[in-house]
GUPATOR-861999 format. One record per residue (C-alpha): z, y, x. Coordinates in steps of 0.25 Angstrom, whole numbers, padded with zeros to 4 digits. Layout:
N
<site><z>Z</z><y>Y</y><x>X</x></site>
...
END
This chain:
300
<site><z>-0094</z><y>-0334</y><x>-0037</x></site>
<site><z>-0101</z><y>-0345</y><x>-0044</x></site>
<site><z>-0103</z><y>-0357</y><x>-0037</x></site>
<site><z>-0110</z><y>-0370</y><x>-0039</x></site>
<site><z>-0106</z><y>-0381</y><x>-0033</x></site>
<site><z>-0116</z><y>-0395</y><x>-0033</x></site>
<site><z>-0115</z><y>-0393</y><x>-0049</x></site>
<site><z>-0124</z><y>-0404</y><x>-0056</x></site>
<site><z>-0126</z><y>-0408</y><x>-0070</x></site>
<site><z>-0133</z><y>-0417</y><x>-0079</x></site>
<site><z>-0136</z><y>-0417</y><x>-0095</x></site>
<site><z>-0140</z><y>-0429</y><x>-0100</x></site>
<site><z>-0149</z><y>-0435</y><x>-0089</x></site>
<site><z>-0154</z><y>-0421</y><x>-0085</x></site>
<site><z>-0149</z><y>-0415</y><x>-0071</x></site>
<site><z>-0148</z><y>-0401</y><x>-0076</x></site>
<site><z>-0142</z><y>-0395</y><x>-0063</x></site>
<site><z>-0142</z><y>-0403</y><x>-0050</x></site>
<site><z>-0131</z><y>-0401</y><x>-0039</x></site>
<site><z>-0134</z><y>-0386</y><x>-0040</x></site>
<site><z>-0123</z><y>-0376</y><x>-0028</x></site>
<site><z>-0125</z><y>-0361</y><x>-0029</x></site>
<site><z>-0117</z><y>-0350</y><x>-0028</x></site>
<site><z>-0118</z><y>-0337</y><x>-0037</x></site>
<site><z>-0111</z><y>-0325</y><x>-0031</x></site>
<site><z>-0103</z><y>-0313</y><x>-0039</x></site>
<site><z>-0111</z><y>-0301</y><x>-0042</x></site>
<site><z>-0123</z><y>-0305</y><x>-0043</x></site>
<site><z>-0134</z><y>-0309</y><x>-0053</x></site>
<site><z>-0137</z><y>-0324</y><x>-0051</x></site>
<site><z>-0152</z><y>-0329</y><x>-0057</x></site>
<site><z>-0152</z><y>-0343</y><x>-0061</x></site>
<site><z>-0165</z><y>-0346</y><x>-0063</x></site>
<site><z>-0172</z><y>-0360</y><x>-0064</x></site>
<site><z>-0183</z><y>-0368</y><x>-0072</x></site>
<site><z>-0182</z><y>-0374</y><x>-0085</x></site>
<site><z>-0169</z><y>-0383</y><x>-0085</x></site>
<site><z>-0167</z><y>-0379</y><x>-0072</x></site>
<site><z>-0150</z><y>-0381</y><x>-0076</x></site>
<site><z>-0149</z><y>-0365</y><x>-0076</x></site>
<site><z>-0141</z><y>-0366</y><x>-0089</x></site>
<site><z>-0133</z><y>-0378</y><x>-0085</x></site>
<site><z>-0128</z><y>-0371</y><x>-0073</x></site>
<site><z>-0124</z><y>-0359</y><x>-0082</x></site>
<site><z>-0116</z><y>-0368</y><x>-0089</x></site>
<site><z>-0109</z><y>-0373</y><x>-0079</x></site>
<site><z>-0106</z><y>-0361</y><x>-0072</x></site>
<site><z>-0100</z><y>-0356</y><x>-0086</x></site>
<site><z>-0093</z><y>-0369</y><x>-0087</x></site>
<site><z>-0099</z><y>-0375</y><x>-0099</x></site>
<site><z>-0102</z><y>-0387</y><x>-0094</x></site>
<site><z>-0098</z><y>-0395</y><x>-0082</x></site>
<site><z>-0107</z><y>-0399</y><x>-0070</x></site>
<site><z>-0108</z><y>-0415</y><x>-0068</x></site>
<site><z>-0106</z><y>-0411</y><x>-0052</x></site>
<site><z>-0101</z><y>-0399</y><x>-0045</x></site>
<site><z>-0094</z><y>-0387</y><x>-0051</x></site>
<site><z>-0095</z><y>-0374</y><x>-0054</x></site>
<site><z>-0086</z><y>-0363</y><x>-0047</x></site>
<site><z>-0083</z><y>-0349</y><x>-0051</x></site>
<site><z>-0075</z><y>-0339</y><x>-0041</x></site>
<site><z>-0071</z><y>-0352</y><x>-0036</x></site>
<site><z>-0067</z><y>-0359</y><x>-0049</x></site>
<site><z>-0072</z><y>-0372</y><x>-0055</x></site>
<site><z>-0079</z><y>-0367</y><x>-0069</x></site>
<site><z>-0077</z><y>-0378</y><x>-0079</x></site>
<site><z>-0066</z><y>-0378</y><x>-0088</x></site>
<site><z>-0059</z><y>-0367</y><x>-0081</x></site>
<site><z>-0057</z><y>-0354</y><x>-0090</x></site>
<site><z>-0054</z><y>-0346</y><x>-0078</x></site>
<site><z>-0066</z><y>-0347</y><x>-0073</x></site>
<site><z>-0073</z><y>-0348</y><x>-0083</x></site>
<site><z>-0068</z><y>-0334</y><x>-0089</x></site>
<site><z>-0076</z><y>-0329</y><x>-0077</x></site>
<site><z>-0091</z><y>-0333</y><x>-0083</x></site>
<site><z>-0098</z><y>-0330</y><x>-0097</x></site>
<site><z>-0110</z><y>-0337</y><x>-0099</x></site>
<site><z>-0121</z><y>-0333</y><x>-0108</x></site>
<site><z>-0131</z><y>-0346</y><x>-0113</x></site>
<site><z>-0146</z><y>-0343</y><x>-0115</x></site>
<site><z>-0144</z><y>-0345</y><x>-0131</x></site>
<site><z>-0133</z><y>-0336</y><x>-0132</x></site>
<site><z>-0122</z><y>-0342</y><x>-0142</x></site>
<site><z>-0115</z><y>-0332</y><x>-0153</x></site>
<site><z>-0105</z><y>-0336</y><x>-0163</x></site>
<site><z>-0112</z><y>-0339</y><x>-0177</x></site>
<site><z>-0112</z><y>-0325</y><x>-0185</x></site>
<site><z>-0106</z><y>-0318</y><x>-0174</x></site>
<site><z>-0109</z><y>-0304</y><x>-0171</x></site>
<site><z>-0109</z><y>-0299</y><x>-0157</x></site>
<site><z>-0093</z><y>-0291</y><x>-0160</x></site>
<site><z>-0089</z><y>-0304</y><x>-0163</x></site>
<site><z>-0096</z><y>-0310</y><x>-0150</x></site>
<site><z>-0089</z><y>-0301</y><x>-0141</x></site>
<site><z>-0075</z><y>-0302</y><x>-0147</x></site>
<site><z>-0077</z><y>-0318</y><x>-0145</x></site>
<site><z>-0081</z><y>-0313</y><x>-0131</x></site>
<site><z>-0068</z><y>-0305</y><x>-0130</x></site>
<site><z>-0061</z><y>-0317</y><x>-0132</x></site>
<site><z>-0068</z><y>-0326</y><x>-0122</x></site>
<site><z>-0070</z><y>-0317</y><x>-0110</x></site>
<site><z>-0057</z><y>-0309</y><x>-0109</x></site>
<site><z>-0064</z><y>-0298</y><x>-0101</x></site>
<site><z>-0076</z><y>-0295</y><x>-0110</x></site>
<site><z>-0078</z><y>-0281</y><x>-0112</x></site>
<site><z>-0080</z><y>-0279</y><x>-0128</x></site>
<site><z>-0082</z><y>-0262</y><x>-0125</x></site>
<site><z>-0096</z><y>-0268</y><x>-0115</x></site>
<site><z>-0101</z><y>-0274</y><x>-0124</x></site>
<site><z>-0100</z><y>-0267</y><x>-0137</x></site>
<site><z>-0105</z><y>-0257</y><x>-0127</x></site>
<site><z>-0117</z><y>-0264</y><x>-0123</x></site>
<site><z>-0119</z><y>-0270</y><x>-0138</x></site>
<site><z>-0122</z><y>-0256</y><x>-0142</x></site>
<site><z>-0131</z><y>-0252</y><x>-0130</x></site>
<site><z>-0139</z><y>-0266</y><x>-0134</x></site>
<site><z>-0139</z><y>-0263</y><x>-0148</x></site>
<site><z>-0132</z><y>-0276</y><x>-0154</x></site>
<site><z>-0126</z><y>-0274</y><x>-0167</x></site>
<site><z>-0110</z><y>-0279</y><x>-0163</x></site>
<site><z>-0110</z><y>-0284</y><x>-0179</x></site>
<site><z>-0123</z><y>-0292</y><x>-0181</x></site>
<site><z>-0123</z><y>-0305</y><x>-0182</x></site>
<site><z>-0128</z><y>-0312</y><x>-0169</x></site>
<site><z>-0136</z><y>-0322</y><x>-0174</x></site>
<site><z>-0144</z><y>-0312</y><x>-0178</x></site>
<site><z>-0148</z><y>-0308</y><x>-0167</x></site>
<site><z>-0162</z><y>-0309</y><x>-0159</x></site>
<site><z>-0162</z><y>-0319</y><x>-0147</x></site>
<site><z>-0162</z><y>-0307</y><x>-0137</x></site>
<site><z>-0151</z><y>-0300</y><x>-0144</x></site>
<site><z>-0143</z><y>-0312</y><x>-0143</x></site>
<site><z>-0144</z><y>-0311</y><x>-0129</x></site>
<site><z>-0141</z><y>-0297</y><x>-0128</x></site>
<site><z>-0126</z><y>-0302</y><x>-0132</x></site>
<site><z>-0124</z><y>-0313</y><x>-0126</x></site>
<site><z>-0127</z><y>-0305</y><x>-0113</x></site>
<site><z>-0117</z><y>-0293</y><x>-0117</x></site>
<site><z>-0106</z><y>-0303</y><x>-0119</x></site>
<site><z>-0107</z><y>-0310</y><x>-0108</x></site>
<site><z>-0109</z><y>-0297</y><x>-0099</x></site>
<site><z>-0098</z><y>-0291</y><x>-0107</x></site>
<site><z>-0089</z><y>-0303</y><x>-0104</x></site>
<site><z>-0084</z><y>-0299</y><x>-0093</x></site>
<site><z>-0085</z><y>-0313</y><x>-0084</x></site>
<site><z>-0088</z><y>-0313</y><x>-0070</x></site>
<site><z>-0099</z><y>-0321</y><x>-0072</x></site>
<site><z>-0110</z><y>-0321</y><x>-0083</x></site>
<site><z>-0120</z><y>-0333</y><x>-0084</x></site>
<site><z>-0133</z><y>-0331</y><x>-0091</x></site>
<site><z>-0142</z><y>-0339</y><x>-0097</x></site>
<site><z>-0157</z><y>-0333</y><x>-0098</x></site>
<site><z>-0150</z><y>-0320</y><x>-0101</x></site>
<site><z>-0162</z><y>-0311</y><x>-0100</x></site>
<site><z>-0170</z><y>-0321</y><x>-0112</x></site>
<site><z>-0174</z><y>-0314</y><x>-0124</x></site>
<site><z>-0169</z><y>-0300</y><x>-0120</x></site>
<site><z>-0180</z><y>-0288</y><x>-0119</x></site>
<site><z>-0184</z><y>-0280</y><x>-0107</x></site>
<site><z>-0174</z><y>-0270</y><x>-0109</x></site>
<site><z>-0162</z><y>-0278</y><x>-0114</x></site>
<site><z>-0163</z><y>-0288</y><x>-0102</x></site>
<site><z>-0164</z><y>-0276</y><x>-0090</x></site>
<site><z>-0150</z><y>-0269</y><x>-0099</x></site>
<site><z>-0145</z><y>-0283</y><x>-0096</x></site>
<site><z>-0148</z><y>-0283</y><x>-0082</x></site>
<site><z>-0141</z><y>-0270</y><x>-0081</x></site>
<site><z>-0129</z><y>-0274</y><x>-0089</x></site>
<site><z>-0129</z><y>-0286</y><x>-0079</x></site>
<site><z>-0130</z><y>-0278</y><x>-0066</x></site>
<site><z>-0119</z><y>-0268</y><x>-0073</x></site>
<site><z>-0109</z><y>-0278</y><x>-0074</x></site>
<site><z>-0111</z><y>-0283</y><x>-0058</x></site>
<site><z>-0108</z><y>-0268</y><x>-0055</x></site>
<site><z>-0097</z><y>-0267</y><x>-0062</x></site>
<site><z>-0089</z><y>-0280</y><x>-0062</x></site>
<site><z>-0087</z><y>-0294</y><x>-0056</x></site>
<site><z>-0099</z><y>-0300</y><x>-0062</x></site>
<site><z>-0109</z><y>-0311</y><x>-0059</x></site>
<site><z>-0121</z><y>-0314</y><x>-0068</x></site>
<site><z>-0128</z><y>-0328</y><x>-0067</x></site>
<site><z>-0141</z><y>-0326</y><x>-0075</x></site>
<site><z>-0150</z><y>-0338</y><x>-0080</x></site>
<site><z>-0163</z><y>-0335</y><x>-0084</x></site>
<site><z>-0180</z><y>-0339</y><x>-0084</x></site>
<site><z>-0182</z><y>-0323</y><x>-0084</x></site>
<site><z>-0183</z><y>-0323</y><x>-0069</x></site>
<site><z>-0190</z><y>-0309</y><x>-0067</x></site>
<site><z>-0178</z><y>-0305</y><x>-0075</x></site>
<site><z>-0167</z><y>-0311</y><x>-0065</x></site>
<site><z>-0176</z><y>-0307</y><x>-0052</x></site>
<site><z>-0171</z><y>-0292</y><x>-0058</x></site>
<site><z>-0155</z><y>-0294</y><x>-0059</x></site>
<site><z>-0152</z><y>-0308</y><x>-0049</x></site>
<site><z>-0147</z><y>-0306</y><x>-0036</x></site>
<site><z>-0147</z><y>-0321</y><x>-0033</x></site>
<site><z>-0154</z><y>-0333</y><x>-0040</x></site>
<site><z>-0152</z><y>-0348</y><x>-0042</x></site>
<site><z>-0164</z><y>-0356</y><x>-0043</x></site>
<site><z>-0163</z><y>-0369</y><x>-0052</x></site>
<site><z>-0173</z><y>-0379</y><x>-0053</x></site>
<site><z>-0170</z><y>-0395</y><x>-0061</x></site>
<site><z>-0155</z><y>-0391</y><x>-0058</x></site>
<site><z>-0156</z><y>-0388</y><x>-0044</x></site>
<site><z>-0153</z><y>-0375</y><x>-0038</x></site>
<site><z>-0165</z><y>-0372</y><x>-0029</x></site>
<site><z>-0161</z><y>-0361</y><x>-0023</x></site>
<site><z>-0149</z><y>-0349</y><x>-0026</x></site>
<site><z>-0152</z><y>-0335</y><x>-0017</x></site>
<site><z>-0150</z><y>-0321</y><x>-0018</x></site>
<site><z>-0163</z><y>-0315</y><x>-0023</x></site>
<site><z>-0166</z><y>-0307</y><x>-0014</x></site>
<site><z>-0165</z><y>-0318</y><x>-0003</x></site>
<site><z>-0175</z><y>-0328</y><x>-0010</x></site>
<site><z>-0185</z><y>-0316</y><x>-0012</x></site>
<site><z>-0183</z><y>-0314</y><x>0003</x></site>
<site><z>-0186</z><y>-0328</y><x>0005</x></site>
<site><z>-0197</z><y>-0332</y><x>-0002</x></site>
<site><z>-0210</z><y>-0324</y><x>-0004</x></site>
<site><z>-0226</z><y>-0326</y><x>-0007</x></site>
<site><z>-0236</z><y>-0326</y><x>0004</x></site>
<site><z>-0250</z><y>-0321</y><x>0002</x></site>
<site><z>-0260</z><y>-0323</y><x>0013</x></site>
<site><z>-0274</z><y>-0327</y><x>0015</x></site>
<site><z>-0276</z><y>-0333</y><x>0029</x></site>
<site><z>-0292</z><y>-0338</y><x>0036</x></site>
<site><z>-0286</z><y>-0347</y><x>0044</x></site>
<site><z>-0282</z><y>-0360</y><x>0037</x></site>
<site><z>-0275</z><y>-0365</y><x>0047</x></site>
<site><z>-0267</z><y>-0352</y><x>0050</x></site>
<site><z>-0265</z><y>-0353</y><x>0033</x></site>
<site><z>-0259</z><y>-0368</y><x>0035</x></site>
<site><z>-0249</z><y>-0361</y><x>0046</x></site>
<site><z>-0244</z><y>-0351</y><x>0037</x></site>
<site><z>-0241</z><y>-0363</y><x>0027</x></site>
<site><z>-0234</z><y>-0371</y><x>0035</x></site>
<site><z>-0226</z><y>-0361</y><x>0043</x></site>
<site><z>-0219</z><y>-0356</y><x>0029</x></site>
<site><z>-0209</z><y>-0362</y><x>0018</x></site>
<site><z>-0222</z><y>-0361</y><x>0006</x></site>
<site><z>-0215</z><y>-0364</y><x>-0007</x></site>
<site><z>-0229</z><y>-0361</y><x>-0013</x></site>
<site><z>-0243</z><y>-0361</y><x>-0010</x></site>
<site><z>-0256</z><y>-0356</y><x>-0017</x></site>
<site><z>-0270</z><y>-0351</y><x>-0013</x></site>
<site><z>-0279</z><y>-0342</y><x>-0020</x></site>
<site><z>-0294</z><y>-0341</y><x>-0010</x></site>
<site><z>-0289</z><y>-0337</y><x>0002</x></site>
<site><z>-0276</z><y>-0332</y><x>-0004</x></site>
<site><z>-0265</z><y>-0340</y><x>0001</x></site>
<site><z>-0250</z><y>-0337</y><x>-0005</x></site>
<site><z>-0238</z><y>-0344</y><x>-0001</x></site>
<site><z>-0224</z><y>-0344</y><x>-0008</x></site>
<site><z>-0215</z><y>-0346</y><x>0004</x></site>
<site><z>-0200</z><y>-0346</y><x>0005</x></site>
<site><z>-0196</z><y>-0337</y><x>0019</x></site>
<site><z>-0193</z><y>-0323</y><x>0024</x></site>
<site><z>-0204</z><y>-0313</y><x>0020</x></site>
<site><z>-0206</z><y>-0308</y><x>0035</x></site>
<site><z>-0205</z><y>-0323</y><x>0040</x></site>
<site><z>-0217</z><y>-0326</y><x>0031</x></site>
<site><z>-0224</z><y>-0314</y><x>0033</x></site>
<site><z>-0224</z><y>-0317</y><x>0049</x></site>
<site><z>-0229</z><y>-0331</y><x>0046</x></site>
<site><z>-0240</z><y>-0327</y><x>0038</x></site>
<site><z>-0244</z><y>-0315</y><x>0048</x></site>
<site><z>-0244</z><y>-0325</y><x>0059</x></site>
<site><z>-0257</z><y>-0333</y><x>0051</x></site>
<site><z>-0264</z><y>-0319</y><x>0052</x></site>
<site><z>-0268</z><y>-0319</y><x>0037</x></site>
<site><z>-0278</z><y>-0312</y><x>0032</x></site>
<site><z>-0269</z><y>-0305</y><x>0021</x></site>
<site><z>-0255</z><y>-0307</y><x>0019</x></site>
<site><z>-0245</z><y>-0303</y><x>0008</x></site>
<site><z>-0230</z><y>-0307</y><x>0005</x></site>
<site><z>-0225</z><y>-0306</y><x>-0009</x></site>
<site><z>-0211</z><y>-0308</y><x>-0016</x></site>
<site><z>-0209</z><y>-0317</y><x>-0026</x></site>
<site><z>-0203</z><y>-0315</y><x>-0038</x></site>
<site><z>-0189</z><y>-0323</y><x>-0043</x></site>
<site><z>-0200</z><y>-0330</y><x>-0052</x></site>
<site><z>-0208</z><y>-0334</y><x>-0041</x></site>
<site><z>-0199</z><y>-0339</y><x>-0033</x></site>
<site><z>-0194</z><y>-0348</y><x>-0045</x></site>
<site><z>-0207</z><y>-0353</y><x>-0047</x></site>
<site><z>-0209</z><y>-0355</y><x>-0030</x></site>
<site><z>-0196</z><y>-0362</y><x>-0031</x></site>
<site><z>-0197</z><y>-0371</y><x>-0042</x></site>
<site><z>-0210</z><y>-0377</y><x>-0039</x></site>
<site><z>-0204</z><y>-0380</y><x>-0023</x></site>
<site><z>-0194</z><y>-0387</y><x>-0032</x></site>
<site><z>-0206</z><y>-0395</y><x>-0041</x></site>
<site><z>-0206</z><y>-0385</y><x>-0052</x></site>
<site><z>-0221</z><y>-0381</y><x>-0052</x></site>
<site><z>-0230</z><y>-0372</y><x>-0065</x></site>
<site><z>-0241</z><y>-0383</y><x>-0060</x></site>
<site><z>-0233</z><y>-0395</y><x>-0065</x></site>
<site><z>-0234</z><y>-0389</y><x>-0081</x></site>
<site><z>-0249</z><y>-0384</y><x>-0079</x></site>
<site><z>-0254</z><y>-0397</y><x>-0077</x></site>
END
């Protein structure tokens, strides 16, 4: 278990993470997902422990993260510009993996080299940016840590190398004591793999749920109603994140139960009524403007 205790940090002036707790459970795929300089990144780094937190601390199985090769034997991270040895090859990558992550299993990933079509004796840097991505992610699944942080690890991969990645990544949950913490701007991809995101906006933690929880909590309303007052009563009587009006058309973005919000709605005695899911990048959008972050503000 990973957990996040108050963990602050600042870089020259700039609160990149601001007094952020959460708790990321074993087996399971954790989405961290946030705006631009949100302070994803920054709290990869300190989960790795490549960089200490101003305030707060970092725990892993119970173990502070920073300076403590122990614990930090149990995490392999992988950046978003993944870093190779000048004029290395990918065989050399892996015996320099070898050496650092006692458990990494070389017979994997020649394997999965071979089943990706990665030439073990060509020079890296020649590589495109999506193939470099492609071995960055086998090494670090083919670690063997507990835990694998990754930074935007779906960007630059194709349709069909980033659903083999899933795969690769629900594989290893299945078979082994494995945790995977996934940074990425790609949130349709991690709405398909996450069982629990962690919502980051300005360095603050806005919310950390199960998936399946915040969908259940938090839906679209579509109604027209001919009574305005009845339509001010609907309003007022729910949590409304958003609001919009198209004719007669009313839709509401509202945080509750779906059979709660359905109840209030019948009880207006709407002329049509419709409930929707949203998606995880709806309800990124929904959450972020509540917290200031609005489309409107950069189209004006």
């Amino acid at each position: 278990m990973i957990e996040l205790k108050d963990l602050d940090k600042t870089f020259s002036g700039i609160h990149a993470v601001d007094h952020v707790n959460g708790v990321i459970r074993e087996g399971m795929v954790f989405g961290l997902i946030g705006s631009n300089g949100a302070g994803k990144s920054t709290i990869l780094r300190m989960i790795s422990g490549i960089i200490r937190p101003d305030r707060g601390e970092v725990l892993i199985d119970g173990g502070t993260v920073y300076e403590n090769p122990d614990i930090k034997s149990l995490v392999c991270f992988l950046s978003d510009s993944p870093y190779f040895f000048p004029n290395a090859d990918i065989s050399q990558m892996a015996d320099y993996f070898q050496l650092v992550y006692p458990g990494f299993d070389r017979k994997q990933f020649d394997a999965l080299t071979g089943k990706f079509k990665l030439d073990a004796k060509r020079k890296i840097s020649s590589f495109s940016k999506g193939m470099k991505k492609q071995v960055s992610i086998l090494l670090g699944l083919c670690a063997g840590t507990k835990y694998l942080l990754c930074d935007e690890t779906f960007d630059g991969l194709d349709p069909v190398v980033r659903q083999a990645v899933k795969s690769l990544i629900a594989s290893e949950i299945l078979n082994r004591d494995f945790t995977p913490v996934i940074s990425s701007h790609n949130l349709r991809e991690l709405e398909d793999i996450c069982d629990s995101v962690g919502l980051l906006h300005e360095g603050k933690l806005l919310l950390t749920e199960d998936l399946d929880h915040i969908k259940c909590n938090i839906c679209k309303l579509q109604c027209v109603i001919k009574d305005a007052y009845r339509e001010q009563e609907l309003i007022r009587s729910m949590h409304v994140l958003k609001m919009e009006r198209t004719g007669s058309l009313l839709t509401l973005t509202v945080r509750g139960e779906r059979g709660e919000v359905l109840r209030l709605a019948q009880a207006q005695e709407p002329l049509f009524l419709e409930i929707l899911p949203l998606s995880l990048e709806e309800i990124f959008i929904s959450e972020t403007e509540v917290a200031g972050y609005d489309i409107k503000d950069f189209l004006h």
